[in-house]
C-alpha positions as CSV (number, residue, x, y, z in Angstrom):
1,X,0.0,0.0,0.0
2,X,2.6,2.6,0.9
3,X,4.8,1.4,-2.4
4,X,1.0,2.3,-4.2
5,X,0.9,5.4,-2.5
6,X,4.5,6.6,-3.2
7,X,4.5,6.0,-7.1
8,X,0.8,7.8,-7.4
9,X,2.6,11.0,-5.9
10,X,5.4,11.1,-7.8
11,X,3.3,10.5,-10.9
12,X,1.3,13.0,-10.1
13,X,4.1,15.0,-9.4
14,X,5.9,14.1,-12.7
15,X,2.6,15.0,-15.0
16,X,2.5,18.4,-13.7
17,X,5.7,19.1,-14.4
18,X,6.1,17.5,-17.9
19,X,3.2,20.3,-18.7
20,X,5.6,22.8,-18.1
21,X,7.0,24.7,-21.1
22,X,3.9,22.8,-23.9
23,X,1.3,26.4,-23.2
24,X,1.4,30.0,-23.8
25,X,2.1,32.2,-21.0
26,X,-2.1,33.0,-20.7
27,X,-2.2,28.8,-20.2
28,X,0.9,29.1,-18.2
29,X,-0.3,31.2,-15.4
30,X,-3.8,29.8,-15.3
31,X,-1.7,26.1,-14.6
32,X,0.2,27.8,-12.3
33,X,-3.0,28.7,-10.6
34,X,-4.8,26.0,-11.0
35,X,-1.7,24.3,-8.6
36,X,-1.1,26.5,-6.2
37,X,-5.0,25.6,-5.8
38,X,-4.3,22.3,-4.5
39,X,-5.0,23.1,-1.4
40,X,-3.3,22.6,2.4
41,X,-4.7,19.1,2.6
42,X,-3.0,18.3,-0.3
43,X,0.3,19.4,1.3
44,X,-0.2,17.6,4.7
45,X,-0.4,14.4,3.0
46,X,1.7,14.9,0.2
47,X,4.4,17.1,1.5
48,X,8.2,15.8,0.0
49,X,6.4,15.6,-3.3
50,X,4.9,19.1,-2.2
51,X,8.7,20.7,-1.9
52,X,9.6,19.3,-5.4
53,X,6.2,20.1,-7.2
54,X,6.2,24.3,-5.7
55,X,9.9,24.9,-5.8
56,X,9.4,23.9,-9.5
57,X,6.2,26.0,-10.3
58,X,8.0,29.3,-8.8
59,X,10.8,28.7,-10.6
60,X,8.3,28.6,-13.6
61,X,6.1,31.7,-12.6
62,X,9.4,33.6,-12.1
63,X,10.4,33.0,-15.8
64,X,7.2,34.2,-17.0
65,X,7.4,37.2,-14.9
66,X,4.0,35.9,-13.1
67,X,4.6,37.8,-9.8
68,X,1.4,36.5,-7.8
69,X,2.0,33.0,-8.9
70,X,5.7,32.5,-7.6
71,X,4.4,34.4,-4.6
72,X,2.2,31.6,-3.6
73,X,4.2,28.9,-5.1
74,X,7.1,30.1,-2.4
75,X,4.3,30.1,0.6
76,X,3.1,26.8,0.0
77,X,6.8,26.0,-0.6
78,X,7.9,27.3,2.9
79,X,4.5,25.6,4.6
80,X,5.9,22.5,3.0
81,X,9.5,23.3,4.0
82,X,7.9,23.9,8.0
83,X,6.3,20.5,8.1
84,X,9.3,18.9,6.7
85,X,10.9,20.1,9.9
86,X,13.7,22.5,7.2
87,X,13.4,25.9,8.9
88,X,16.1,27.7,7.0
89,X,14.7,27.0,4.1
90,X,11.1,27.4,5.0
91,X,12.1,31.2,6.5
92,X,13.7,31.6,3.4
93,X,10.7,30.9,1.3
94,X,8.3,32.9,3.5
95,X,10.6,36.2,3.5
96,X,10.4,35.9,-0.2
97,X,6.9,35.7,-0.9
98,X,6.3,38.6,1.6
99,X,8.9,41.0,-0.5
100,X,6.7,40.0,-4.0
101,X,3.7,40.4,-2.3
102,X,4.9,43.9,-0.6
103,X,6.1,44.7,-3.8
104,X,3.0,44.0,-6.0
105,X,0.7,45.3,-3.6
106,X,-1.0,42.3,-3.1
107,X,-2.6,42.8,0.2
108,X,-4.8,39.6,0.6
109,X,-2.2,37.5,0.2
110,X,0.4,39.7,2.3
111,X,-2.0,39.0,5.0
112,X,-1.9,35.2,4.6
113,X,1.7,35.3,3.8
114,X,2.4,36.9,7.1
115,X,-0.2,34.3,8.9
116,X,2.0,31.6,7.3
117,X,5.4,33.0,8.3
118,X,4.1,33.5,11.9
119,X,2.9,30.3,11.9
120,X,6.3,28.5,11.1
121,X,8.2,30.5,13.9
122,X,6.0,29.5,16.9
123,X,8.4,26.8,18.3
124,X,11.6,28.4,18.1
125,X,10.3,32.1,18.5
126,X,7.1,32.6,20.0
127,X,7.6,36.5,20.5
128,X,8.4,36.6,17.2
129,X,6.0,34.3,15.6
130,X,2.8,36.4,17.7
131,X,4.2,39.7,15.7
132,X,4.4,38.6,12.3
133,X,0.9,37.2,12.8
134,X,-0.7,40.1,14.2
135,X,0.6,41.9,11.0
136,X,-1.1,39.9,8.8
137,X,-4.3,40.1,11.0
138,X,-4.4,43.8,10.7
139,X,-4.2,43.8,7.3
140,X,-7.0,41.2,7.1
141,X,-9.0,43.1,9.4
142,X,-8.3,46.6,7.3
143,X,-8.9,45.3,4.0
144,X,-12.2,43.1,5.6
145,X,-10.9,40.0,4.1
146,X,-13.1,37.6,6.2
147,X,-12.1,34.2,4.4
148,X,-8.4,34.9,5.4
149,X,-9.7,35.7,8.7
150,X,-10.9,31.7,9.0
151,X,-7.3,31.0,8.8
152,X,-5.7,33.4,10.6
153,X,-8.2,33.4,13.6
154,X,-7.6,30.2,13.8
155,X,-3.6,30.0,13.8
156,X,-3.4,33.0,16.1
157,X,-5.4,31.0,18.6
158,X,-2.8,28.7,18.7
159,X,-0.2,31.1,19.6
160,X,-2.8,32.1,22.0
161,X,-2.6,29.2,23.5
162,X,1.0,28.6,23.2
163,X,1.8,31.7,25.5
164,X,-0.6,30.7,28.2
165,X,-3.4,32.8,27.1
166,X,-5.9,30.0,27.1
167,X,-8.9,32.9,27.3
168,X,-7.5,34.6,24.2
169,X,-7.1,31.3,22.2
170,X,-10.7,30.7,22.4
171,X,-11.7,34.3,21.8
172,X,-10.0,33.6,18.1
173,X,-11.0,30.1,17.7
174,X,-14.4,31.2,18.1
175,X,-14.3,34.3,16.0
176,X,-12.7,31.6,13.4
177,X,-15.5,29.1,13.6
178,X,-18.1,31.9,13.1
179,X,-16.2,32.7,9.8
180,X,-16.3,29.6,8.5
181,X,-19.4,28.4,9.5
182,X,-20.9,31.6,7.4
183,X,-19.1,30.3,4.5
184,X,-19.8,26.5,4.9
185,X,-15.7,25.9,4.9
186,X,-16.2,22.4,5.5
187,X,-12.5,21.7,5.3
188,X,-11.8,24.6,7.9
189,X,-14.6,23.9,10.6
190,X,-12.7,20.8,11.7
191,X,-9.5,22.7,12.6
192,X,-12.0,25.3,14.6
193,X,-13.7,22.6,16.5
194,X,-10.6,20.7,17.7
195,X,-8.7,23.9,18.8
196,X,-11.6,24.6,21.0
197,X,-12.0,20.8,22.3
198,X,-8.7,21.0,22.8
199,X,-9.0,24.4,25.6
200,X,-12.0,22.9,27.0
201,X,-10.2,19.8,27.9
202,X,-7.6,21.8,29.3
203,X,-10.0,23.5,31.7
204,X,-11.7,19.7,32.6
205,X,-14.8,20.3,30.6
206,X,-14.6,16.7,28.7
207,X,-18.3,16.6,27.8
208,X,-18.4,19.9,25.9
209,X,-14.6,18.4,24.7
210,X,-16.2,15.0,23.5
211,X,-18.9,16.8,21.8
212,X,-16.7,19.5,19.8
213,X,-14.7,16.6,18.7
214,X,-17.6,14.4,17.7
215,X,-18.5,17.2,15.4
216,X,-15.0,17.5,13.9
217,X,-15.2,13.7,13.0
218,X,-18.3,14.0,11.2
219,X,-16.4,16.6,8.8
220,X,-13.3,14.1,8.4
221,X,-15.2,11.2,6.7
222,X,-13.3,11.9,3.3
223,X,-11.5,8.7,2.0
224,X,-8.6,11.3,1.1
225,X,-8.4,13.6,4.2
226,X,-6.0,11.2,5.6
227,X,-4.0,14.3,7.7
228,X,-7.7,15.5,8.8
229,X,-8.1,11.4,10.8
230,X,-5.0,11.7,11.8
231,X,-5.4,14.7,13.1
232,X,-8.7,13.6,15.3
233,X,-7.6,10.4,16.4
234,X,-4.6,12.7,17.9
235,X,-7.0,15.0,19.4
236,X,-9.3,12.1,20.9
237,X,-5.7,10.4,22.8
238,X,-4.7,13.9,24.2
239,X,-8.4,14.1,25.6
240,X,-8.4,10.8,26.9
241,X,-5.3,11.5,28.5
242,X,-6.4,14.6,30.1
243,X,-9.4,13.0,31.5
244,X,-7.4,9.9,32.9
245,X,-8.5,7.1,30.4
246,X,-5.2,6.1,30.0
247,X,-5.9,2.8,28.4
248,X,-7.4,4.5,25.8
249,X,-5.4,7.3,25.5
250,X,-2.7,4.2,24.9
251,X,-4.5,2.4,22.3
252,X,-4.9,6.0,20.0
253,X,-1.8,7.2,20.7
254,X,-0.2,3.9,19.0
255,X,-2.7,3.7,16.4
256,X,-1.6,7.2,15.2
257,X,1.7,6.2,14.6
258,X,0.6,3.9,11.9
259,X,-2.3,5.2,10.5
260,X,-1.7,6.5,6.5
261,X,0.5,9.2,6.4
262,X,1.7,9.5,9.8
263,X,5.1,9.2,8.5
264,X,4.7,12.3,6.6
265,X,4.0,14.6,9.7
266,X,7.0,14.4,11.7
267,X,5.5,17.2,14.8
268,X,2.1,14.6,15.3
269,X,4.7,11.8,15.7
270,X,7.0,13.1,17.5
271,X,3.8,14.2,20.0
272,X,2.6,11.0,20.2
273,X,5.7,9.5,21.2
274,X,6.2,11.9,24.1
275,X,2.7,11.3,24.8
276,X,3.1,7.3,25.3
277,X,5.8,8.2,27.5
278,X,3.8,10.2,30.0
279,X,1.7,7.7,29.8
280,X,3.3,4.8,30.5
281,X,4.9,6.8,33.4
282,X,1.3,7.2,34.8
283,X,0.9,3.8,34.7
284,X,4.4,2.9,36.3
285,X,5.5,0.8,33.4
286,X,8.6,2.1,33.0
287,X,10.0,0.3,30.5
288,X,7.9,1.2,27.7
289,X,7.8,4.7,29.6
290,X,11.6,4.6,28.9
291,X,11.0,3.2,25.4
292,X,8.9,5.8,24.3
293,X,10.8,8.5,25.9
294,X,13.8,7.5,23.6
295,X,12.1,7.2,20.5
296,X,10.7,10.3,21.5
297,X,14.5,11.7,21.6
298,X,16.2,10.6,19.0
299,X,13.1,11.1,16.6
300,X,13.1,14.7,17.8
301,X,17.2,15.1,17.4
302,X,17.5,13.1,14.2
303,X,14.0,15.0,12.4
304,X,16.0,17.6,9.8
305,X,18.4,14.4,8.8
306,X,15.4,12.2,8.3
307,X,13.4,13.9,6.5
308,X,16.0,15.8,4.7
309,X,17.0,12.3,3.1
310,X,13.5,10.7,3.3
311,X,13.4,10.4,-0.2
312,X,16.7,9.0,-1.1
313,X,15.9,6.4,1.2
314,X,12.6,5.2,-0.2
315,X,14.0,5.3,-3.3
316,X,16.7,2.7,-2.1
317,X,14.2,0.5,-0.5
318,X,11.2,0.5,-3.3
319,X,14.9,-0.1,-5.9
320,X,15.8,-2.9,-3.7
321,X,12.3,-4.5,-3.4
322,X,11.6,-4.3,-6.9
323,X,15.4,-5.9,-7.9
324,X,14.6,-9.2,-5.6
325,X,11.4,-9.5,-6.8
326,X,12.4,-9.6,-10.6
327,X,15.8,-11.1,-10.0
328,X,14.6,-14.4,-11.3
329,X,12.4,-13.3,-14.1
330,X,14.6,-10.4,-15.4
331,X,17.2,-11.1,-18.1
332,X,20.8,-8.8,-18.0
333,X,19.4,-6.4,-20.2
334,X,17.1,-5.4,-18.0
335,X,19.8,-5.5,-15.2
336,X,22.3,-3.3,-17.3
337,X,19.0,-0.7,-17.7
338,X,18.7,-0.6,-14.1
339,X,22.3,-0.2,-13.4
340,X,22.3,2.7,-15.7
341,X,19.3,4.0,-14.1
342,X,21.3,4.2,-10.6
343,X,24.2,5.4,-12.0
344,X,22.1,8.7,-13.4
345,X,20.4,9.0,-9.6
346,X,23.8,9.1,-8.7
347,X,25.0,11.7,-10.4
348,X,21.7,13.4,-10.2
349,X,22.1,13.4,-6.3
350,X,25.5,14.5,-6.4
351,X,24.8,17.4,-8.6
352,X,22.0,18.7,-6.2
353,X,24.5,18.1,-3.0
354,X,27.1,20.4,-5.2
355,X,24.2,23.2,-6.2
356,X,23.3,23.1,-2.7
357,X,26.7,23.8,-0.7
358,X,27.5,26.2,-3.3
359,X,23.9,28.1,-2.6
360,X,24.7,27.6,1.4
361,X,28.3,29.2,0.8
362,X,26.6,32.2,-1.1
363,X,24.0,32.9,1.9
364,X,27.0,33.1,3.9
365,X,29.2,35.3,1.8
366,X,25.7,37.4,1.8
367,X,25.2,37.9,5.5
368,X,28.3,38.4,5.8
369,X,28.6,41.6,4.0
370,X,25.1,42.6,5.1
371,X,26.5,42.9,8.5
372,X,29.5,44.4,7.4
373,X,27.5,46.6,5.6
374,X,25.1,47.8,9.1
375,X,28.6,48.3,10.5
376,X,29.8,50.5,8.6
377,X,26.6,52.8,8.8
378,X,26.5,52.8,12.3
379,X,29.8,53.7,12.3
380,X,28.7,56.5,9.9
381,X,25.6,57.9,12.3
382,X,28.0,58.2,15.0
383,X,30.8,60.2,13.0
384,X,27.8,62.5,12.1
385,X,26.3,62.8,15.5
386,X,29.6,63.7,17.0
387,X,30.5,66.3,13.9
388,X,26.9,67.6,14.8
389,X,27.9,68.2,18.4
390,X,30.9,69.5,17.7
391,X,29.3,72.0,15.1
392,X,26.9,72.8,17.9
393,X,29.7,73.4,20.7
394,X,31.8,76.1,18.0
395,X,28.4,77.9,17.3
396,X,27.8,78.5,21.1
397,X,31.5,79.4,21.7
398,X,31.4,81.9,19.0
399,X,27.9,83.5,20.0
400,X,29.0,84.0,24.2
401,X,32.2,85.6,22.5
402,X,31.1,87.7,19.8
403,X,28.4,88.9,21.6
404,X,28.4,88.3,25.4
405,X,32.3,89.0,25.2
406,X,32.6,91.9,22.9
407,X,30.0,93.6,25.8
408,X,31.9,92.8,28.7
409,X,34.7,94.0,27.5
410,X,32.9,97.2,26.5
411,X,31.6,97.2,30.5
412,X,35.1,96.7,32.0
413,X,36.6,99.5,29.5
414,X,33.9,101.8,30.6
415,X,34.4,100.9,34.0
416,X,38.3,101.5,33.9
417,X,37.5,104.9,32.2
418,X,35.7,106.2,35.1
419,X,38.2,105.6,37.0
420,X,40.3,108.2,35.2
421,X,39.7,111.6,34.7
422,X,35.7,111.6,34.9
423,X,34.4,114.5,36.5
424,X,32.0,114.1,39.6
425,X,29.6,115.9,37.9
426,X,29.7,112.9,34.9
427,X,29.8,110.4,36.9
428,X,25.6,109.6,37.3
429,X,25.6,110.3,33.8
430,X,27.8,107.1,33.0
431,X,27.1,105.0,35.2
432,X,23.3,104.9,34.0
433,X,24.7,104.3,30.5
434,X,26.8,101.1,31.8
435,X,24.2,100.2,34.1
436,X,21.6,100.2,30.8
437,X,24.3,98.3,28.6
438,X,24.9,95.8,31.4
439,X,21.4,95.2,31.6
440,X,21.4,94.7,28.0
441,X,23.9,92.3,28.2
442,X,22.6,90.4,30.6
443,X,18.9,90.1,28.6
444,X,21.3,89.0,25.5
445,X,22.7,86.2,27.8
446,X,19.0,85.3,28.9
447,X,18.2,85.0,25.4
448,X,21.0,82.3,24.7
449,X,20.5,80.5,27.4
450,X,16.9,80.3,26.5
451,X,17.0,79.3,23.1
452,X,19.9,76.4,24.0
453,X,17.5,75.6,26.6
454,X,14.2,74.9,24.4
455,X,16.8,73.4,21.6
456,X,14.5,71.6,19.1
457,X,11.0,72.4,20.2
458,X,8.5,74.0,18.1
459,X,7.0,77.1,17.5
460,X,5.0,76.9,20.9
461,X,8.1,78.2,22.6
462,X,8.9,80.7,20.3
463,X,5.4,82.2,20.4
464,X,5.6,82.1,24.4
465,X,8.8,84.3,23.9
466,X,7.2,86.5,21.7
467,X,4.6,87.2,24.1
468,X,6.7,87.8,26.9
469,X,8.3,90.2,24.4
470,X,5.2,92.1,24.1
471,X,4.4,92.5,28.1
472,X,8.3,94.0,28.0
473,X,6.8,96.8,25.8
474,X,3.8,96.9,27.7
475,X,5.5,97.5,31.3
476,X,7.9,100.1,29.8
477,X,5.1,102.6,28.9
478,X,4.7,101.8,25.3
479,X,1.4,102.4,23.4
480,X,2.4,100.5,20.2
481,X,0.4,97.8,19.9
482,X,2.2,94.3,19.5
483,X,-0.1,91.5,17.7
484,X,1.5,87.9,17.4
485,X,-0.3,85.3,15.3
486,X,0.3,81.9,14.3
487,X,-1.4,80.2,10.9
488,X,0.7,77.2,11.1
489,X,-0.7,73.8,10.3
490,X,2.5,72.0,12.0
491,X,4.8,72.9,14.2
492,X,8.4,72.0,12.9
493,X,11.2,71.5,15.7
494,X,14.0,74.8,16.0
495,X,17.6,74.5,16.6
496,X,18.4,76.9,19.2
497,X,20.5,79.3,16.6
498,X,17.5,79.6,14.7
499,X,15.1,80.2,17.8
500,X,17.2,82.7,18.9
501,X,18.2,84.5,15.5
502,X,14.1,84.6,15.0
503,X,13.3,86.4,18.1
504,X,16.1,89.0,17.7
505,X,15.2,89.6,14.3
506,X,11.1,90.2,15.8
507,X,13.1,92.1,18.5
508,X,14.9,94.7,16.1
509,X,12.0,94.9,13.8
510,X,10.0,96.2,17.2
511,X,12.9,98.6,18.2
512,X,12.9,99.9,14.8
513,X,9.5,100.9,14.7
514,X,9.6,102.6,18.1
515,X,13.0,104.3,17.8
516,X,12.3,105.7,13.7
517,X,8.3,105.5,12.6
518,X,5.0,106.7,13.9
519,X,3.8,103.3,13.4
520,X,1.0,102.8,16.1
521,X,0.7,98.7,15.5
522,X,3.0,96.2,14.8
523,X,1.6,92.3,13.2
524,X,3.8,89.6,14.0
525,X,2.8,86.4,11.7
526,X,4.4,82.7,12.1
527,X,3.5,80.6,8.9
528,X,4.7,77.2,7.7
529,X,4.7,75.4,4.3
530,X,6.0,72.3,4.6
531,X,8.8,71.9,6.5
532,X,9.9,75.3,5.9
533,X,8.7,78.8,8.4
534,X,8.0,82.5,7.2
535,X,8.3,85.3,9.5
536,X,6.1,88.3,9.0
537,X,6.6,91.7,10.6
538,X,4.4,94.5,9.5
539,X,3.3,97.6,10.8
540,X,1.6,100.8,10.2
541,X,3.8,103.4,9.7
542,X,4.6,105.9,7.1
543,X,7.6,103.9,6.2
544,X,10.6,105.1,4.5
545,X,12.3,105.1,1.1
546,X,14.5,102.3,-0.8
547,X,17.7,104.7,0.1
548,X,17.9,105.1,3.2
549,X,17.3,101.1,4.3
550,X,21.0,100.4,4.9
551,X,21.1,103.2,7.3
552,X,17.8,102.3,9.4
553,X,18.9,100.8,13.0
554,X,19.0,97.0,12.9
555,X,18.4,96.0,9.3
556,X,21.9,95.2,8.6
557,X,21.8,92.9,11.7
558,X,18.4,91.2,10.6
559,X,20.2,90.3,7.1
560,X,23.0,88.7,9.1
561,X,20.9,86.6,11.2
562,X,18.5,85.3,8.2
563,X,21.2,84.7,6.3
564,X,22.9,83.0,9.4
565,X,19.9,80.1,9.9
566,X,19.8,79.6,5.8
567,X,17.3,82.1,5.1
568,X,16.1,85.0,2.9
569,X,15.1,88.4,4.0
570,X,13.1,90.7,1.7
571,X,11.6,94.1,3.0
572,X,9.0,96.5,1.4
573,X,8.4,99.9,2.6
574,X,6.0,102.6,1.5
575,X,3.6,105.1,2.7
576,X,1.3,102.3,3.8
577,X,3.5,101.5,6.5
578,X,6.9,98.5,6.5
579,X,6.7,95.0,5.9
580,X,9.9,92.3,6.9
581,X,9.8,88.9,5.9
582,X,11.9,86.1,6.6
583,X,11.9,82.5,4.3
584,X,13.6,80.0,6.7
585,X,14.3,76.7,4.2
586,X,13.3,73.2,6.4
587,X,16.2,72.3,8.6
């Protein structure tokens, strides 16, 4: 029976293939569909012919420049890669079909390639494997894709459960089972039902277990759904086990391991053997206890090599079956065509053993220079950062000496003056003058220390200034009226040299008006357009002519500190009053 079941997959296999290559690309693609249709079942109980048959078809799809067909060729390539027990290879596969998904903008199936990818991670990254999933779930849930849901739901649960959330797990297998109830998914309930037997078992509630499990059966009664039986009788031992039937839990555990297809799905076996040796344990036979606890061990630690050369070895034993059983009957011709026949598997096998080490040594020549690669730009951030902070040190050291030094200078000069040859009758005179340009100095100072202090905030700060700027003119007597507005959509973050070169340049503007026009208001207007800020000052006096703007107080300075933070100053003066404005590019 197995030799029967063998040769009808790889004939099935074998027709596919020889199709390839005999249509038109329009054929090609609806072939290519019409097998990436086959199905999950098909997988579970077919999966080393599975490998061969996808990691053909995307090769196809890939030559005909069918993107959404090698996309799901690779996912049911990597699902068949997991249950082989090859993770590398499955991760590979997965990563792959995401980036041609991604890249297509294929969201319904980014959703389920992400389901599938989480999926495959949940034994050896659980964290991991609960992230990828929930990205596929919010696309699902976005887009309103409900049928992907059914699947989705239903793996997340598992997670769920995986990471002691047994509450959780059963939210989603519900939400699952409602799906695919809706849709009559008759190959889906099943996998709904036994998730949830399998929490109420957990919590001790065998009757509403039993009858969940009763209804799963009634969906399994398909002569081909060999991996959906399996999959029950599985279920029914761990239930038995839970509720203490261990002679029965015995009896289906060791039927599973040689029901049809068993071999094929290495996780359910190795299950079932740890199973049997809990419960032989229970039962203090320890001897089969120990039995099963070493299959159970050396199944586990052997599983890639096994299944990697699972094939080669059937091969071997159906060649060697076949040879005794004609070895009376067969003349040497037919012996010489078998010989031949070996010889070419030979070859053929250590061809693909070649292909393969050669494709291993390029994935590590790859991440190799990829990390090489993250190196060196890290290495690059931090050169930046620290040319950044130096550029930031030189900028204050040169603003506290140009400015802050050059006026404490001018105080201790005026100071030693006084002490030589001032006149009593001077002397009030100049020391209000130094006591005003101290004062001065000292607000200059203030006005460093508060822009390095609100370094890269937004305009809220500047505004705040502003205002405080206006309650100055308002204690001192002044009758100008000072309006600050804001029309800004965003509010892009300031470096403190252009915070403070903005609020000096508002701060001449205002000193200008006062000291040289009539102007009775002043409009102060912060906009943004993009990334980028204008500064508007404009008031209402009788302005002054084109001539005489390099000799107004302070316009000279305003240039220099636009020009300074990267920006453009423009000014337009007439009889309607002055207008400053100030272009600052995004930072």
């Amino acid at each position: 029976m197995e030799f029967v079941r063998f040769m009808t997959r790889w004939l099935v296999l074998a027709g596919l293939l020889l199709g390839q290559g005999v249509h038109t690309a329009h054929a090609g693609e609806a072939r290519i569909d019409s097998v990436n249709a086959l199905g999950r079942a098909y997988i579970f109980s077919n999966i080393d012919v599975s490998i061969v048959l996808y990691r053909g078809l995307a090769n196809e799809a890939r030559e005909l420049g069918y993107a959404r067909g090698e996309g799901q060729a690779l996912q049911n390539l990597g699902v068949a890669y997991t249950l082989s027990g090859n993770h590398d290879l499955a991760t590979e596969a997965h990563l792959e079909c995401i980036r041609i998904f991604e890249r297509s903008g294929m969201t319904r199936e980014l959703a389920l390639a992400f389901g599938d990818f989480g999926y495959q991670m949940k034994r050896r990254d659980l964290p991991g494997a609960i992230v990828e999933m929930r990205q596929g779930i919010v696309i699902a849930e976005r887009e309103d894709y409900r049928v992907v849901l059914c699947s989705l739901y239903d793996n997340f649960g598992v997670l769920q459960e995986m990471n002691a959330e047994p509450d959780s797990a059963a939210y989603y297998y519900r939400r699952a089972l409602e799906f695919k109830t809706a849709f009559d998914d008759s190959m889906g309930i099943p996998f709904s039902l036994n998730n949830l037997a399998s929490i109420h078992a957990a919590r001790g509630e065998f009757a509403a277990a039993d009858s969940l499990l009763t209804r799963s059966d009634a969906y399994r009664q398909n002569p081909l759904d060999t991996y959906g039986r399996l999959l029950n009788n599985v279920h029914w031992a761990d239930l038995n086990q839970a509720r203490g039937d261990l002679e029965e839990a015995e009896r289906r555990y060791r039927e599973c391991l040689t029901m049809p297809g068993a071999a094929d799905q290495s996780y359910l076996l190795i299950h079932c053997y740890e199973q049997l040796a809990a419960v032989y344990e229970q039962r203090q036979d320890y001897r089969r206890a120990y039995e099963s606890q070493r299959r159970f061990a050396a199944y586990r630690d052997s599983l890639v090599t096994v299944e990697t050369n699972e094939r080669i070895a059937s091969l071997e034993i159906e060649f060697e079956t076949e040879k005794k059983d004609r070895e009376i009957a067969e003349n040497k011709l037919a012996i010489a065509a078998r010989t031949r026949q070996v010889l070419v598997l030979g070859i053929g096998l250590i061809l693909v053993a070649a292909l393969g080490g050669g494709f291993a040594r390029y994935q590590h020549l790859k991440r190799t220079q990829l990390k090489r690669e993250m190196e060196l730009r890290a290495q690059l951030r931090r050169a930046e950062y620290e040319q950044s902070m130096a550029d930031e040190k030189l900028r204050i050291a040169r603003e506290l000496h140009d400015n802050i030094g050059a006026q404490l200078t001018f105080l201790i000069s005026s100071l030693d003056n006084l002490a030589h040859g001032v006149g009593a009758e001077d002397l009030p005179g100049r020391l209000d003058d130094i006591s005003a340009f101290g004062r001065t100095t000292l607000d200059e100072l203030r006005q460093t220390v508060w822009a390095m202090k609100h370094e890269g905030e937004g305009l809220d700060a500047l505004v705040q200034k502003l205002h405080e700027l206006k309650r100055q003119c308002s204690s001192a007597g002044q009758t100008l009226d000072l309006d600050i507005r804001r029309e800004a959509d965003s509010s892009p973050s300031l470096s403190s040299p252009r915070m403070l070169n903005l609020y000096r340049i508002v701060q001449e503007a205002v000193q200008n008006a006062m000291k040289h026009t009539e102007a009775a208001r002043i409009v102060v207007l912060l906009e943004t357009e993009g990334d980028g800020l204008t500064l508007v000052i404009a008031d209402d006096g009788p302005g002054f002519g084109e001539a005489a703007v390099d000799h107004v107080g302070g316009l000279v300075h305003m240039r220099e500190r636009c020009a300074e933070v990267g920006g453009e100053l423009e000014l337009e003066s007439n009889s309607s009053g002055t207008k400053i404005t100030c272009r600052l590019p995004p930072e």
